[in-house]
C-alpha positions in Angstrom: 74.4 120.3 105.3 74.6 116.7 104.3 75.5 117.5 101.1 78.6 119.1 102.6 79.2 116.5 104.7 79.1 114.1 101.5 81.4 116.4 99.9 83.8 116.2 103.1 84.1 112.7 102.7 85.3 112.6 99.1 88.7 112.0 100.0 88.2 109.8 102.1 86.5 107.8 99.7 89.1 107.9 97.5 91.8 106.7 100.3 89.4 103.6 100.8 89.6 102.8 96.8 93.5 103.2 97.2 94.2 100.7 100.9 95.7 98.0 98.7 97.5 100.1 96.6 101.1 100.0 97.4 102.5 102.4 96.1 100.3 105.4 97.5 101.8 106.7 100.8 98.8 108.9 102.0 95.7 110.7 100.9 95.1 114.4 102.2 91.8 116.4 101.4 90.4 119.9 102.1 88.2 122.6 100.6 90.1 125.4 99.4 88.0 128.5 97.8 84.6 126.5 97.3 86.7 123.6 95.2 87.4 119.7 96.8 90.9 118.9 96.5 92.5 115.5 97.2 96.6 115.2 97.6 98.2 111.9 96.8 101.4 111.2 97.3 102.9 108.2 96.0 106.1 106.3 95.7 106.7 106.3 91.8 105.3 108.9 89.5 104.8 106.6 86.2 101.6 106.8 84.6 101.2 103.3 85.3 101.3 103.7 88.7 99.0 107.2 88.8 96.4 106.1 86.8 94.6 103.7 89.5 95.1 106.7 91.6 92.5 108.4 88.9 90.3 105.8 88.4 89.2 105.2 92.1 88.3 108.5 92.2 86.0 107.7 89.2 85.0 104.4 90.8 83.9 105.9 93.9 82.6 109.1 93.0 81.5 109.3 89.3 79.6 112.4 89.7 81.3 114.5 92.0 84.2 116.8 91.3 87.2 116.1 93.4 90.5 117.7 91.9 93.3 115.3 92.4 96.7 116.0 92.5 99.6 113.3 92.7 103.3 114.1 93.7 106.0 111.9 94.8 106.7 114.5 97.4 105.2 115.2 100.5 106.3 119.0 101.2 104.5 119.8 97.7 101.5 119.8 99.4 100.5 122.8 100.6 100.1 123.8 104.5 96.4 123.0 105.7 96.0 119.9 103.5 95.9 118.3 107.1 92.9 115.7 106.7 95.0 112.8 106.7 93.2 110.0 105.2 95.5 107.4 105.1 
């Protein structure tokens, strides 16, 4: 059970990494079929601009496996992402 609850709190995690960062507009999480998923949507897709989204994750949470997706739009994430984290 805790180690769920450690797992639950992955994206959140990586939303605290991200508070400063400007150009992230939210951070969604959820389990989908036994895999952590975190959905960031930022302002500007460069990979200048991704890549600290990447590397708090590996800050945070070196050893656990979060899958993180980026998109500059909010409707590409799917339905039931609804953890809102930031």
């Amino acid at each position: 059970m805790a180690q769920d609850s450690n797992a639950r709190a992955a994206p959140r995690r990586v939303a605290g990494a991200l508070q400063g960062n400007d150009n992230v507009d939210s951070v969604l999480g959820d389990k989908q079929d036994g895999q952590w998923d975190a959905w960031v949507v930022v302002r500007d897709r460069s990979w200048a601009t991704e890549h600290p989204v990447f590397q708090a994750h590996v800050d945070v949470d070196p050893d656990f496996y979060l899958t993180v997706h980026v998109t500059d739009r909010p409707e590409r994430v799917p339905p039931g992402r609804a953890a809102r984290h930031r």
